[in-house]
N, C-alpha and C positions, 0 to 999 in steps of 0.2 A: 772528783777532783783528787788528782794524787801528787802528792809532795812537792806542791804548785810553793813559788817563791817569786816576789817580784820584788825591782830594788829599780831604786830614783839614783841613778849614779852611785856610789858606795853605801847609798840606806837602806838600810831592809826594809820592806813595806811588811812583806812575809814569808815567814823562812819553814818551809817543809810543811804546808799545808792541806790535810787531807780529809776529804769529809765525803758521803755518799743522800746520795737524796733521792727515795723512792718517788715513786708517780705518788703515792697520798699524803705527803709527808707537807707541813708546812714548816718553814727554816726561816727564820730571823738571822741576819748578820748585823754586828753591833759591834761600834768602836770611835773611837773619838776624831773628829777632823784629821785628816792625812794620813789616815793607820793602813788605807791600802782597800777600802771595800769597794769605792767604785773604779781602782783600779783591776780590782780582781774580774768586777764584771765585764769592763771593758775587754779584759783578757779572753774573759770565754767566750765573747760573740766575735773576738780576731780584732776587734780596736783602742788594742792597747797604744796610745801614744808611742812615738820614739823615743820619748827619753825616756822608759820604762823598760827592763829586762828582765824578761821571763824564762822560767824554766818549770817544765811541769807536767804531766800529761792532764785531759781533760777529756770523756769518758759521758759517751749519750748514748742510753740504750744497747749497753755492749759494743758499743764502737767509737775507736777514739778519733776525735774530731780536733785536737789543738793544731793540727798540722793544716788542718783544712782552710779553705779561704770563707772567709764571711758567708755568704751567701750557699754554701754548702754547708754548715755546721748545726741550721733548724733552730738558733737562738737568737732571739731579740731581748732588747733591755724598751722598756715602756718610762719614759721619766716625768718627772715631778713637772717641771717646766720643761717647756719648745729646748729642746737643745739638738745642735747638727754638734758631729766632730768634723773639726777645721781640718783634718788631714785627711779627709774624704773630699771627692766632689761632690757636686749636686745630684748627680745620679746615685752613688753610693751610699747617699744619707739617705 
């Protein structure tokens, strides 16, 4: 992730954010209601809501994937509870 930044209309969620994560590496992200982490995630498997604006590159394996379309990027988010995103269809969730 390199100097990734995402904003809710003029809020920063986060501004120049850059971290690396090896294959053995285990990362904790941590912050309080609304700071941006499950938007961040959303960002890197490509669904980020629309009211969310990204800038950033995003980097798997030596190849950078933020340009790519969902289903080409090799990332999945596994969540807590059953959740679709509403700006997906049925086939895309």
């Amino acid at each position: 992730v390199q100097n990734v930044s995402l904003y809710q209309g003029a809020t920063a969620l986060l501004k120049n954010v850059t971290f690396q994560v090896d294959k053995s590496d285990i990362v904790t992200i941590m912050g309080s209601s609304g700071s941006g982490k499950s938007s961040l995630f959303s960002w890197m498997v490509g669904a980020l809501s629309p009211q969310f604006q990204a800038s950033g590159e995003l980097w798997l394996n030596e190849r950078r994937v933020d340009a790519l379309p969902t289903a080409q990027r090799q990332i999945g988010i596994l969540f807590q509870d059953a959740l679709l995103f509403d700006h997906f269809s049925v086939g895309q969730n």
